[in-house]
C-alpha beads as a LAMMPS data file, in Angstrom:
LAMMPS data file: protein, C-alpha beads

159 atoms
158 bonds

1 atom types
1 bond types

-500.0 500.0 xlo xhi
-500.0 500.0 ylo yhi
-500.0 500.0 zlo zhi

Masses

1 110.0

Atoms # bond

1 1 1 353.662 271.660 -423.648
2 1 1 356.186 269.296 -422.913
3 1 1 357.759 268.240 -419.347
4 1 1 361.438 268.343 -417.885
5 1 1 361.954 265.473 -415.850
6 1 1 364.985 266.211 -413.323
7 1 1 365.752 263.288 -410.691
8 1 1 368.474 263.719 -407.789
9 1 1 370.096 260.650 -406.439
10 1 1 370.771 260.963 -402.423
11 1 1 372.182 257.459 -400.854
12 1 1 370.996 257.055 -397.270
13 1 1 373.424 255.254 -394.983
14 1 1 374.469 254.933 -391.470
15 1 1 377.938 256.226 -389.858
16 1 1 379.202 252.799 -389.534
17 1 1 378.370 251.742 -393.048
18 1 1 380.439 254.586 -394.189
19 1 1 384.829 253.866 -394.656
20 1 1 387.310 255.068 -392.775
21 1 1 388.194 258.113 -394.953
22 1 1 384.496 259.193 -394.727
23 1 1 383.925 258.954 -390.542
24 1 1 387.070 261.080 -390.416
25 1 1 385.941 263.358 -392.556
26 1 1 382.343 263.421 -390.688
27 1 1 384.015 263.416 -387.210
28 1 1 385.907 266.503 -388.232
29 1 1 383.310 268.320 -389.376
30 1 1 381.658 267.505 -385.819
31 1 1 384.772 268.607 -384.095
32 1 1 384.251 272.262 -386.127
33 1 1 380.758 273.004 -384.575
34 1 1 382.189 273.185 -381.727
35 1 1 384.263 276.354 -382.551
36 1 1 381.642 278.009 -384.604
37 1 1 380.542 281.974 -383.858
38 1 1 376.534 281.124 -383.530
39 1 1 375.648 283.651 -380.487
40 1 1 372.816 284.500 -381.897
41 1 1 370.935 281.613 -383.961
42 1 1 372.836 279.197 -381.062
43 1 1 372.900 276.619 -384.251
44 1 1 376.213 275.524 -384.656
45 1 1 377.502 274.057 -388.398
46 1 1 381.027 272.719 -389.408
47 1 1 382.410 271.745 -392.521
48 1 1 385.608 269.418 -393.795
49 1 1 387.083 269.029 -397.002
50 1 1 389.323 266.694 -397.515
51 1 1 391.523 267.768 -400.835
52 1 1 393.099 265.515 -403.804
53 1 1 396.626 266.305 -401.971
54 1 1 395.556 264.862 -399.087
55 1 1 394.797 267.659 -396.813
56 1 1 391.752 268.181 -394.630
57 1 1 390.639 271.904 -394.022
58 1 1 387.960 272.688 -391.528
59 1 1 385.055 275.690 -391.290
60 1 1 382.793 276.965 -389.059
61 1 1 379.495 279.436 -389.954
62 1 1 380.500 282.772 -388.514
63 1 1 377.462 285.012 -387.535
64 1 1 377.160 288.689 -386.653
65 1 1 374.392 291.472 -385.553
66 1 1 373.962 292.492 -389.335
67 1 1 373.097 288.739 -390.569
68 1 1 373.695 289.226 -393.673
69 1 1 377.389 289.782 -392.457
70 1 1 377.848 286.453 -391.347
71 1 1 378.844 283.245 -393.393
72 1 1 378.226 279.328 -393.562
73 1 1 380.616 276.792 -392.337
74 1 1 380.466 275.543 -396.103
75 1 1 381.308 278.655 -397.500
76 1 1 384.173 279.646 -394.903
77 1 1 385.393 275.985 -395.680
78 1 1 385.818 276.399 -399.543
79 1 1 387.169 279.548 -399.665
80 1 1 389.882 278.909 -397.188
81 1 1 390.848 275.602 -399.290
82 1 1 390.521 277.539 -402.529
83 1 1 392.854 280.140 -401.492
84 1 1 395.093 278.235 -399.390
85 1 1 395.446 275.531 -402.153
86 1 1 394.079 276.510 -405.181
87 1 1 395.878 273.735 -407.140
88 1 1 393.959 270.679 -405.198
89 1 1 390.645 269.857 -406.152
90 1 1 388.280 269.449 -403.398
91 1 1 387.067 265.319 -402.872
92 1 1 384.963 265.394 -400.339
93 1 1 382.976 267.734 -398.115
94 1 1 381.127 266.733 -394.720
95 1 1 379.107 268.989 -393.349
96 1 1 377.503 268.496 -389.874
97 1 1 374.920 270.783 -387.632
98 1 1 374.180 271.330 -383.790
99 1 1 371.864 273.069 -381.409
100 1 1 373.155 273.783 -378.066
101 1 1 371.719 270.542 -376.942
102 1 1 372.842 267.954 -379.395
103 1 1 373.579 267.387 -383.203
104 1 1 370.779 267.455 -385.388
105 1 1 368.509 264.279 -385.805
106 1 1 368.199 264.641 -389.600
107 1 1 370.840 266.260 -392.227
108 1 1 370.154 269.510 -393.177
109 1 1 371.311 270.848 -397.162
110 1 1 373.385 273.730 -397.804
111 1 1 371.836 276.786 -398.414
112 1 1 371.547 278.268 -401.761
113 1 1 374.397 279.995 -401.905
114 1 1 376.472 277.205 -400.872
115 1 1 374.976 275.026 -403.311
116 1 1 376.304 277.746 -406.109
117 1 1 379.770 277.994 -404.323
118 1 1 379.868 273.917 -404.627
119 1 1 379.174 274.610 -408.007
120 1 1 381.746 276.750 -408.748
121 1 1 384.248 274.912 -406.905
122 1 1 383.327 271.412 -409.049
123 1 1 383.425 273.721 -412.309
124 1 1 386.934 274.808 -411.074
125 1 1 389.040 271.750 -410.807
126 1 1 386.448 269.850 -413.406
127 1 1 385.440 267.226 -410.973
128 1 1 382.558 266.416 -408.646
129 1 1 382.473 267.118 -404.832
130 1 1 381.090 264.067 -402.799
131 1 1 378.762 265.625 -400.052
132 1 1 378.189 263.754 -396.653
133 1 1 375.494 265.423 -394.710
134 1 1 375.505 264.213 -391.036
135 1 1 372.408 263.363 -389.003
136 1 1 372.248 261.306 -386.207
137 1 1 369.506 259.473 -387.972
138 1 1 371.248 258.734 -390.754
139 1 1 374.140 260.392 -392.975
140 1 1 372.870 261.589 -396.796
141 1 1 375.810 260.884 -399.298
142 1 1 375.471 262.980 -402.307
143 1 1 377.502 262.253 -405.363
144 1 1 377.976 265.982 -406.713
145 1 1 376.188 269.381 -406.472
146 1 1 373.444 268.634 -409.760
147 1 1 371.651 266.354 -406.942
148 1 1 371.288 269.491 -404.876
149 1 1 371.325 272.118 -407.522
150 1 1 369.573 270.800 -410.464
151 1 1 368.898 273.545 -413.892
152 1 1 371.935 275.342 -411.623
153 1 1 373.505 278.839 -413.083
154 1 1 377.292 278.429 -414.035
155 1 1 379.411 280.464 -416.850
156 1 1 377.840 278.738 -419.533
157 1 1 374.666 280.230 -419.405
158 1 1 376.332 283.443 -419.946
159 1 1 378.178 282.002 -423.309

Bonds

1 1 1 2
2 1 2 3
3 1 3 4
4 1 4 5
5 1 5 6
6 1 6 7
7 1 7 8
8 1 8 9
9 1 9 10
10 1 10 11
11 1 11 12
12 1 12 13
13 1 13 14
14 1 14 15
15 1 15 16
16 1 16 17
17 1 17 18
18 1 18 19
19 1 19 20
20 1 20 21
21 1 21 22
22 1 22 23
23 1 23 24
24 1 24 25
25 1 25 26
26 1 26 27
27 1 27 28
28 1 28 29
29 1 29 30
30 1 30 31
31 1 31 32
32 1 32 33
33 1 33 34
34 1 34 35
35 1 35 36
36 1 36 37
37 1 37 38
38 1 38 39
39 1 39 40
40 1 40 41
41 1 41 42
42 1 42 43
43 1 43 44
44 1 44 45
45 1 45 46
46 1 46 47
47 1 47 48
48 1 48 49
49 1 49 50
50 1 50 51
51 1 51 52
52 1 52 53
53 1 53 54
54 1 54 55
55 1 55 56
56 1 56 57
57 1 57 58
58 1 58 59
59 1 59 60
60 1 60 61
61 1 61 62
62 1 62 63
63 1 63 64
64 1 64 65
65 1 65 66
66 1 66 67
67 1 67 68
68 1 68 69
69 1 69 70
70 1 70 71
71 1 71 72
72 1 72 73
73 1 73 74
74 1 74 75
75 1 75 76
76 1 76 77
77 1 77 78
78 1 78 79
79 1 79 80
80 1 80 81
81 1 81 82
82 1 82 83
83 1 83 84
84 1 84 85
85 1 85 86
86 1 86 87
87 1 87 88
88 1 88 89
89 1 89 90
90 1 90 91
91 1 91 92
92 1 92 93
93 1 93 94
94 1 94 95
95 1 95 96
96 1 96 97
97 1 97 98
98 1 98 99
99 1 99 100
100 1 100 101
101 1 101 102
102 1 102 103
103 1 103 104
104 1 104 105
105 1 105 106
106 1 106 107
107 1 107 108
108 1 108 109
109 1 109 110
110 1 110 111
111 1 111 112
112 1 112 113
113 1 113 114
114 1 114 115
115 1 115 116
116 1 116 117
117 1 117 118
118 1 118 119
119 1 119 120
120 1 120 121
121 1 121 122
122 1 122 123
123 1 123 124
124 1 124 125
125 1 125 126
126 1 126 127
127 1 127 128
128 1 128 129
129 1 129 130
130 1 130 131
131 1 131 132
132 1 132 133
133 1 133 134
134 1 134 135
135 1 135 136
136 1 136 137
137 1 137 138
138 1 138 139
139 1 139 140
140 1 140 141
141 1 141 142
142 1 142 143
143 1 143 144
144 1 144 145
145 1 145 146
146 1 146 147
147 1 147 148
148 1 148 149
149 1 149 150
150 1 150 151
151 1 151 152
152 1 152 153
153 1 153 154
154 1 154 155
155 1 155 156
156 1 156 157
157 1 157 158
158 1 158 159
């Protein structure tokens, strides 16, 4: 029997270690929670991308009575960039999380699905997504989806 060794790099840092491009890019994505549709989990996510072209789009997670009707901010986020500019890559995605009280302490990950709509999004444009997830502990920097979504399911399995 032999072993598979798989080993996922996240950096921990603080907000004010991060640059300039990055806080923005966190700070939206805290702005966001504030207009997300969370009546009834009351846990509030936002997501921003900033693009190769420059541009910044912004998503909320959108719930409903029949859950599985709803979607996450990250989701909402890449979709809408996708479709509004599906020339320009996606560079980086923040992602940041809220109760009714306060944001989160530590980051929280994507969900699964997320994690394969990353995925499909890097396989796209042939490029990595940077990942900030915010805490107010710390902020997790993530250099591309394979540190979330190792042995992950794209179109080459399927060659």
């Amino acid at each position: 029997m032999k072993e598979l060794l798989i080993k996922s790099v996240i950096k921990i840092c603080q907000y004010d270690e991060l640059n300039d491009e990055d806080k923005r890019l966190i700070d939206q994505s805290k702005e966001a929670t504030k207009r997300s549709y969370a009546p009834y989990s009351k846990f509030s996510v936002g997501a921003a991308a900033l693009l190769e072209n420059g541009i910044t789009v912004t998503g909320t997670n959108q719930e409903n009575a029949a859950y599985p009707s709803g979607l996450c901010a990250e989701r909402t986020t890449l979709f809408y960039a996708n479709s509004q500019y599906p020339e320009s890559a996606v560079k980086t995605l923040a992602i940041a999380a809220r109760t009714e009280r306060d944001y989160i302490e530590t980051p929280i990950p994507p969900c699964g699905a997320c994690r394969q709509v990353i995925l499909e999004t890097e396989k796209r444009f042939g490029k990595p997504i940077r990942i900030l997830l915010y805490g107010k502990n710390c902020i997790y920097l993530i250099e591309g989806i394979e540190d979330l979504l190792p042995l992950s399911f794209d179109a080459s399995a399927m060659e």
